[in-house]
ROZALUM-33327 format. One record per residue (C-alpha): residue in three letters; z, y, x. Coordinates in nm, 3 decimals. Example, Ala and Ser with C-alpha at 12.3 -4.5 7.8 and 13.67 -1.06 7.14 Angstrom:
ROZALUM-33327
<site "Ala"; <0.780; -0.450; 1.230>>
<site "Ser"; <0.714; -0.106; 1.367>>
This chain:
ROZALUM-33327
<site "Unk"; <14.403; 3.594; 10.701>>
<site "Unk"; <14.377; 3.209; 10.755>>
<site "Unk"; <14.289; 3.048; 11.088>>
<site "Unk"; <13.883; 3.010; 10.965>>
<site "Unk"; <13.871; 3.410; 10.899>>
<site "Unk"; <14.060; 3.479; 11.217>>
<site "Unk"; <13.770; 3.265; 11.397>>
<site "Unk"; <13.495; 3.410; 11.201>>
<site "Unk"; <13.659; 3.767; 11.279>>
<site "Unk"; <13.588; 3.672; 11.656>>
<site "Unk"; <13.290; 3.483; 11.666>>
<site "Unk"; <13.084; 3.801; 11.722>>
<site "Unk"; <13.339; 3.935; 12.004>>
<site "Unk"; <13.353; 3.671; 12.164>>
<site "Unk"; <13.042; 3.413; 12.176>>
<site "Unk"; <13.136; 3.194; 12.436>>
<site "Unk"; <13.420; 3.032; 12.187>>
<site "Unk"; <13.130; 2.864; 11.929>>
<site "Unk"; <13.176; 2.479; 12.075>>
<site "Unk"; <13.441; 2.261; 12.115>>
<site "Unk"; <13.551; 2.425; 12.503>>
<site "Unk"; <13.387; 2.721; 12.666>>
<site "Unk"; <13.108; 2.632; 12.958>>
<site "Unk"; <13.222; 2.829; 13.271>>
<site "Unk"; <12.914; 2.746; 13.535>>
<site "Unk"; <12.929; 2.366; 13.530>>
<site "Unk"; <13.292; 2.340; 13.393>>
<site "Unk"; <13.432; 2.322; 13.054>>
<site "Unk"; <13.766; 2.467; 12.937>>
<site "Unk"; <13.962; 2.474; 12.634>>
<site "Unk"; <14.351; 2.514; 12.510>>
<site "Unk"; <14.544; 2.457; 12.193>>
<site "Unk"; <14.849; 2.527; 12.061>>
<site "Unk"; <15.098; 2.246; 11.880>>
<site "Unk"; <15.416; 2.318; 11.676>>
<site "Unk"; <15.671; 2.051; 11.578>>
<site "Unk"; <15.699; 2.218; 11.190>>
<site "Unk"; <15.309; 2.184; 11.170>>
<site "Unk"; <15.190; 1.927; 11.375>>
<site "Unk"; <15.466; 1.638; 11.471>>
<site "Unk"; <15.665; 1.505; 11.173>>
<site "Unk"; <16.001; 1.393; 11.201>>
<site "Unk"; <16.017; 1.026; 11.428>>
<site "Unk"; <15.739; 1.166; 11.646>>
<site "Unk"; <15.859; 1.054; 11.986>>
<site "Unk"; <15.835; 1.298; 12.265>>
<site "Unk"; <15.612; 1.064; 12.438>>
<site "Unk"; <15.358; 1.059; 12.139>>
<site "Unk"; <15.381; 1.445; 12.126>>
<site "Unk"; <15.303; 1.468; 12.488>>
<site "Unk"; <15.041; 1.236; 12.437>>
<site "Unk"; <14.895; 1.377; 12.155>>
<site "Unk"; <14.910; 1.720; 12.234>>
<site "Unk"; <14.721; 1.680; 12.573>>
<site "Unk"; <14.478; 1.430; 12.419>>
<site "Unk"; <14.372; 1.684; 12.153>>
<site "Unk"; <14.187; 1.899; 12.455>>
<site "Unk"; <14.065; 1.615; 12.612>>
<site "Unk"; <13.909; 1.548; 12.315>>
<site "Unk"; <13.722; 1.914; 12.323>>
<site "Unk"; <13.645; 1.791; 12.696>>
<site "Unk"; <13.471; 1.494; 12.517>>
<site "Unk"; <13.258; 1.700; 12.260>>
<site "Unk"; <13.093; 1.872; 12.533>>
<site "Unk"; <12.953; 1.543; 12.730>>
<site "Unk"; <13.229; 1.618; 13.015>>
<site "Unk"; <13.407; 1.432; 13.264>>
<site "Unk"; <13.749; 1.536; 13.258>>
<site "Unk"; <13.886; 1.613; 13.550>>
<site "Unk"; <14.250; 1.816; 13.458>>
<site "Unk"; <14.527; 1.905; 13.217>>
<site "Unk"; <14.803; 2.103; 13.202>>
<site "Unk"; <15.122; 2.176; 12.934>>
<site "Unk"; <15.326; 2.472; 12.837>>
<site "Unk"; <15.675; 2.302; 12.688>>
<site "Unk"; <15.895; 2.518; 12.503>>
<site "Unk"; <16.216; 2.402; 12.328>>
<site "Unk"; <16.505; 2.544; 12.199>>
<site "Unk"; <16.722; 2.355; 12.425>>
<site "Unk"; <16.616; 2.144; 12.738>>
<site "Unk"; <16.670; 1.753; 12.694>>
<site "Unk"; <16.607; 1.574; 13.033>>
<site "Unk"; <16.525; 1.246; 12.800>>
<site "Unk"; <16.250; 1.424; 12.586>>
<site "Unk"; <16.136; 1.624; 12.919>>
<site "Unk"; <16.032; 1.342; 13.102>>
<site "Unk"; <15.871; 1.103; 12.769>>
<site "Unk"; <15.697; 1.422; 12.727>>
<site "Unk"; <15.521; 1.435; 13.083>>
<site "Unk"; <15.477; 1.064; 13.075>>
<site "Unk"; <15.274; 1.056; 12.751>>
<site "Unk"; <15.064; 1.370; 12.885>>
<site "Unk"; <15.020; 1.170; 13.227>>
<site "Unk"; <14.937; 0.860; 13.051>>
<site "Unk"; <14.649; 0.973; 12.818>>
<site "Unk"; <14.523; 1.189; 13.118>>
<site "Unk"; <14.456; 0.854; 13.325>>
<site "Unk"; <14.325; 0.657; 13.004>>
<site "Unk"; <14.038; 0.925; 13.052>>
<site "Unk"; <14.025; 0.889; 13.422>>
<site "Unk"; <14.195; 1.290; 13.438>>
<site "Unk"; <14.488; 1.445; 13.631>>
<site "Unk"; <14.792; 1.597; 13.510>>
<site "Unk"; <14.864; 1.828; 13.718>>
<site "Unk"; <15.142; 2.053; 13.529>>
<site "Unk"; <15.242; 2.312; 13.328>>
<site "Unk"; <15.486; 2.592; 13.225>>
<site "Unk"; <15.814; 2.546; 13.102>>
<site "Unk"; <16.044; 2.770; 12.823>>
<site "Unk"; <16.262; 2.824; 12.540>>
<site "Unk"; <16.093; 2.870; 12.206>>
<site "Unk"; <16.303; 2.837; 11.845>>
<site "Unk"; <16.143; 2.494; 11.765>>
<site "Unk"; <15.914; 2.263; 11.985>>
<site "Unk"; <15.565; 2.426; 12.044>>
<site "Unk"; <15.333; 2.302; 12.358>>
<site "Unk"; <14.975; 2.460; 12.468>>
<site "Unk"; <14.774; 2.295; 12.644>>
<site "Unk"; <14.488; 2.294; 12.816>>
<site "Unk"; <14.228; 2.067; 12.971>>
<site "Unk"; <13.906; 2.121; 13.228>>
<site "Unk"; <13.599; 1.925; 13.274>>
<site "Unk"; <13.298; 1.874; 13.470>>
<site "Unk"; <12.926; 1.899; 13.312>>
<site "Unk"; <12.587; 2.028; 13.444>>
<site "Unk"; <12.445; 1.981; 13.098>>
<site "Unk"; <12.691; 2.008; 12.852>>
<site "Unk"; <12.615; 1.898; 12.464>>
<site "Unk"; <12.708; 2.197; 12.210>>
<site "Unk"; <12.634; 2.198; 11.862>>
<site "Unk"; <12.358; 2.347; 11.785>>
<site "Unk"; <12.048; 2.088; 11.882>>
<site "Unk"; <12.012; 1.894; 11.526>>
<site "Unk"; <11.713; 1.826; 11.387>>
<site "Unk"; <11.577; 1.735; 11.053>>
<site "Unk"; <11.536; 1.335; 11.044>>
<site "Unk"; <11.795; 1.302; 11.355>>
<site "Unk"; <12.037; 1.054; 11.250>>
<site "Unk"; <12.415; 1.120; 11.157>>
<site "Unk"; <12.676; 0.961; 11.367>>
<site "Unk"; <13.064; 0.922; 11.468>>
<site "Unk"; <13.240; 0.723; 11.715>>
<site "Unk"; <13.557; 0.509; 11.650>>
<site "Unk"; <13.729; 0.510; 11.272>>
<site "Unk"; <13.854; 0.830; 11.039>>
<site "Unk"; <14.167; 0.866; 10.875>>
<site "Unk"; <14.399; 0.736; 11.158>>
<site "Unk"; <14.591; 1.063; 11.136>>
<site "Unk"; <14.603; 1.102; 10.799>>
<site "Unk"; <14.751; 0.705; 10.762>>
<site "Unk"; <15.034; 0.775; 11.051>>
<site "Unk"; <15.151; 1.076; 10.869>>
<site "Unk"; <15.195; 0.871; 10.562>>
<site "Unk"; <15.430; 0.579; 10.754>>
<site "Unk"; <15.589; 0.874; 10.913>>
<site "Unk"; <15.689; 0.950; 10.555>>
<site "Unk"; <15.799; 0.619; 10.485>>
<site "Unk"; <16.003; 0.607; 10.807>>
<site "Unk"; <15.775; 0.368; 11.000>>
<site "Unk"; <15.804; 0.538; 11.294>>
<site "Unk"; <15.705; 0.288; 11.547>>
<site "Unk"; <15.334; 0.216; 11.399>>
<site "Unk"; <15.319; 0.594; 11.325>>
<site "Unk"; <15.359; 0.665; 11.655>>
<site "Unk"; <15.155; 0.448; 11.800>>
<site "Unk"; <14.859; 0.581; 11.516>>
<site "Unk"; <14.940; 0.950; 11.660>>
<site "Unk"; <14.835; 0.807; 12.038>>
<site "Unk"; <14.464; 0.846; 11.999>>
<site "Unk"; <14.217; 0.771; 12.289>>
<site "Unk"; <14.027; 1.058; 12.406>>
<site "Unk"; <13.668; 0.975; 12.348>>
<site "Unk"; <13.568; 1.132; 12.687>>
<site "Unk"; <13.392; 0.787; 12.844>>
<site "Unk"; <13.210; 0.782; 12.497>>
<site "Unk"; <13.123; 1.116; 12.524>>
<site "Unk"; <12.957; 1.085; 12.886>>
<site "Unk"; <12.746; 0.795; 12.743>>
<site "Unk"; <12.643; 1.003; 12.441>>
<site "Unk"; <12.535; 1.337; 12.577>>
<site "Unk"; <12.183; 1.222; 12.751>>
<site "Unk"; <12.053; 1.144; 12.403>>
<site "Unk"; <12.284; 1.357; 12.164>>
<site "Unk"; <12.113; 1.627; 12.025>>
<site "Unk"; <12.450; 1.784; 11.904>>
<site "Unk"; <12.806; 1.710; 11.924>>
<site "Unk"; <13.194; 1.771; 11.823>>
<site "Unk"; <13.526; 1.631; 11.724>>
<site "Unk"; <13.640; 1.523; 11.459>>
<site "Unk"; <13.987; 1.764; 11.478>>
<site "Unk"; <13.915; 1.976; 11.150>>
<site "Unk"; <13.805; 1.653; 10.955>>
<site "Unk"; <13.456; 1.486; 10.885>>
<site "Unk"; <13.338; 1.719; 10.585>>
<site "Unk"; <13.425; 2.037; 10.800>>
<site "Unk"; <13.302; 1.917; 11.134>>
<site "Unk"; <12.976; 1.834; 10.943>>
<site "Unk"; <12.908; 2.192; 10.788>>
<site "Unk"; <12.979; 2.342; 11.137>>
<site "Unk"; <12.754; 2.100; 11.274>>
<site "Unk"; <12.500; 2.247; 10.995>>
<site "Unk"; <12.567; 2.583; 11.079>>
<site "Unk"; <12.545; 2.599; 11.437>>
<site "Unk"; <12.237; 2.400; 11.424>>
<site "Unk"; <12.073; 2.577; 11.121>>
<site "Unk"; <12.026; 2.221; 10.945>>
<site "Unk"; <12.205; 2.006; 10.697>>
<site "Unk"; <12.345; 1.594; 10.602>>
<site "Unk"; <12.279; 1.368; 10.421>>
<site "Unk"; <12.569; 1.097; 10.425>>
<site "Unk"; <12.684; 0.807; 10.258>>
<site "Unk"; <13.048; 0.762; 10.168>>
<site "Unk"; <12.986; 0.358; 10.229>>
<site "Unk"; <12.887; 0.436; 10.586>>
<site "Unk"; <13.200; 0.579; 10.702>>
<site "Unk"; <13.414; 0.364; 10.925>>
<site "Unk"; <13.734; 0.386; 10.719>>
<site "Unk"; <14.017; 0.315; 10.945>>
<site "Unk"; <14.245; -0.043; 10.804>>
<site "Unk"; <14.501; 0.172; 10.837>>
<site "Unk"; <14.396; 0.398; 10.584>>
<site "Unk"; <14.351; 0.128; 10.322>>
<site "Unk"; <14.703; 0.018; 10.421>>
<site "Unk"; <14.861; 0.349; 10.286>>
<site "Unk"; <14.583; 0.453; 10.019>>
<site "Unk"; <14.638; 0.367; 9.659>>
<site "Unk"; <14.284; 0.359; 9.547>>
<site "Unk"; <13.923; 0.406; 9.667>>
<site "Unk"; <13.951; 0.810; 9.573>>
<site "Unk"; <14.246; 0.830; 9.837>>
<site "Unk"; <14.045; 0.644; 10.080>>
<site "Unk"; <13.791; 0.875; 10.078>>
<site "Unk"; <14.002; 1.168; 10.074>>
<site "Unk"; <14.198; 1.090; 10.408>>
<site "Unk"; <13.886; 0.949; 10.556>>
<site "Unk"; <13.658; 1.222; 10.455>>
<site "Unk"; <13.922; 1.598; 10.517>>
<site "Unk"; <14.237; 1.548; 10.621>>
<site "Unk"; <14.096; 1.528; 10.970>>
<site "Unk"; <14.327; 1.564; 11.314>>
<site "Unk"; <14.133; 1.170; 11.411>>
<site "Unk"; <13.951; 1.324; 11.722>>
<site "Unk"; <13.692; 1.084; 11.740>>
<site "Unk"; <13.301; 1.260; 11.810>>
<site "Unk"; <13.105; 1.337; 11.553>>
<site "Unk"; <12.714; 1.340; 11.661>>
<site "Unk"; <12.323; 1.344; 11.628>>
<site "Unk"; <12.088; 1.140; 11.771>>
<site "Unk"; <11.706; 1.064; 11.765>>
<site "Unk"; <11.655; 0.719; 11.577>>
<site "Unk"; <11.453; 0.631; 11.874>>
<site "Unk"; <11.793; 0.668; 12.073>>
<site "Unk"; <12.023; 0.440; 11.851>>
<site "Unk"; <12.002; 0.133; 11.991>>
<site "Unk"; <12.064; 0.323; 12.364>>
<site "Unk"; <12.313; 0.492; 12.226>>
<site "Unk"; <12.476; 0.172; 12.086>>
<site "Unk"; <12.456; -0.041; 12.390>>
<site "Unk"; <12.608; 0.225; 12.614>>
<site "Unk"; <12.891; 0.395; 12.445>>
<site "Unk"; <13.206; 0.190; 12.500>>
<site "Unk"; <13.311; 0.284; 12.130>>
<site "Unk"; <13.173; 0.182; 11.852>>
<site "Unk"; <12.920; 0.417; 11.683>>
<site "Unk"; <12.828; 0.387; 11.342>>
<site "Unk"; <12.588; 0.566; 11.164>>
<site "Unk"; <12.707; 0.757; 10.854>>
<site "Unk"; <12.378; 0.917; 10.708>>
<site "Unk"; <12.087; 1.172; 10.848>>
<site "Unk"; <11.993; 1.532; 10.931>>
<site "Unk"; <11.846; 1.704; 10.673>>
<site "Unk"; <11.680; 2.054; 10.648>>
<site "Unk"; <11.929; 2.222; 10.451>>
<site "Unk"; <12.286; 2.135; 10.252>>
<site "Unk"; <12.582; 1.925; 10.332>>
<site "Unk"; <12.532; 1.592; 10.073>>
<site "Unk"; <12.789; 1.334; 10.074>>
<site "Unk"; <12.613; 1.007; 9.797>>
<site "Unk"; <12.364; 1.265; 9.670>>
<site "Unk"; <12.604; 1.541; 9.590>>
<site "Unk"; <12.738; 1.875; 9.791>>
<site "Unk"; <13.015; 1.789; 10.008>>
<site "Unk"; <13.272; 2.084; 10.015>>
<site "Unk"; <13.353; 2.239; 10.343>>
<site "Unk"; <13.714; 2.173; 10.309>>
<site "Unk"; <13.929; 2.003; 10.590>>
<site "Unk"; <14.241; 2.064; 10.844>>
<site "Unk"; <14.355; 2.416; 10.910>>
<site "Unk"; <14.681; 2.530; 11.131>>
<site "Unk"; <14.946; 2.641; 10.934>>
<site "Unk"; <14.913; 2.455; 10.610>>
């Protein structure tokens, strides 16, 4: 059983889980769960990992609309390291106050290879799940895709110090905050575009229409990528970018535009049914733990 069967063996038990972070009265909370063999390749700085790892529920804090308020970190190693201890709290602290959060601690203990959970809170009375898309709202994301996907390349090539700084992704929470009065539906971008659109569909009951042209490829991307089929690959699934991906009414664009502090662009359209990338089915293919 693969992480997306495992979810879909919950969903029923457990219907709280469906969005990005779980709405507890007019809070939002959500953890995840980081191994060094999966998720940080070899040069991945202690600081990025701390940065990274805490970002990536900050991020969930963003999906919802939230303010985030708080984080915390389990860190388990084989063997403490004072060095890596304390890069590790300073990237979690850092990307906590480039969202305007706390971090406030965490849980410390041995583990046969570097693995940290996190987990981060927010604050919301009306938070923005994924399920209000409508036919002819437009299609939206925040930011650029395939930053991720570049950084893991240069880790390859032993680039560590751009790699690194690729893997420290801003939280879109202030984006987020601007976007939920007019969002109609909202997530990140963790699993990948392609993915993050066909839950999109699902939860709302609707489907896309994009355009490949429309994405905002990061120049990163197009640094590592041989040709345009590569582009579009680490662009379009490889996911783990964390930037929002959204719906809004047309009428709302140009609000939308003027008060998000991110760039948005818009990538295609709601559509009654199907997941289209240029006119043709899009496959619901993108990151999954463990592969």
């Amino acid at each position: 059983m693969d992480e997306r069967a495992a979810l879909s063996l919950l969903a029923d038990r457990l219907p709280a889980a469906g969005d990005d972070a779980a709405v507890v009265g007019e809070q939002v909370l959500t953890t995840d769960m980081l191994h060094e063999t999966t998720d940080f390749p070899d040069g991945t700085t202690r600081y990025a990992a701390g940065w990274r790892a805490v970002g990536a529920s900050l991020s969930d804090v963003a999906a919802m609309g939230a303010e985030a308020t708080a984080a915390v970190a389990v860190y388990a190693v084989p063997e403490f390291d004072a060095d890596e201890l304390e890069a590790f709290v300073a990237g979690a602290s850092d990307v906590c106050e480039a969202v305007g959060a706390s971090y406030v601690g965490g849980d410390l203990d041995e583990s046969r290879e570097f693995t940290t959970a996190t987990t981060a809170l927010g604050r919301t009375a009306d938070p923005v799940l994924r399920s209000g898309a409508s036919a002819g709202d437009l299609a939206c994301v925040t930011g650029t895709l395939g930053r991720s996907a570049a950084a893991l390349r240069l880790f390859d090539r032993g680039e560590v110090e751009r790699a690194n700084d690729l893997f420290r992704f801003e939280p879109r929470v202030r984006a987020g905050q601007a976007l939920a009065p007019y969002a109609t539906a909202m997530m990140d971008s963790s699993d990948g575009l392609a993915r993050s659109l066909h839950q999109l569909a699902e939860a709302s009951d609707c489907g896309f229409s994009v355009e490949s042209a429309a994405l905002p490829v990061d120049e990163a991307v197009r640094d590592v990528a041989e040709n345009e089929a590569e582009i579009r690959e680490l662009s379009t699934f490889f996911g783990e970018d964390f930037e929002l991906v959204f719906t809004v009414p047309e009428s709302e664009l140009g609000r939308v535009r003027e008060e998000s502090p991110t760039p948005i662009s818009v990538i295609g359209e709601v559509t009654a049914d199907g997941v289209e990338m240029d006119g043709e089915e899009l496959p619901d293919r993108g990151y999954t733990h463990g592969e």
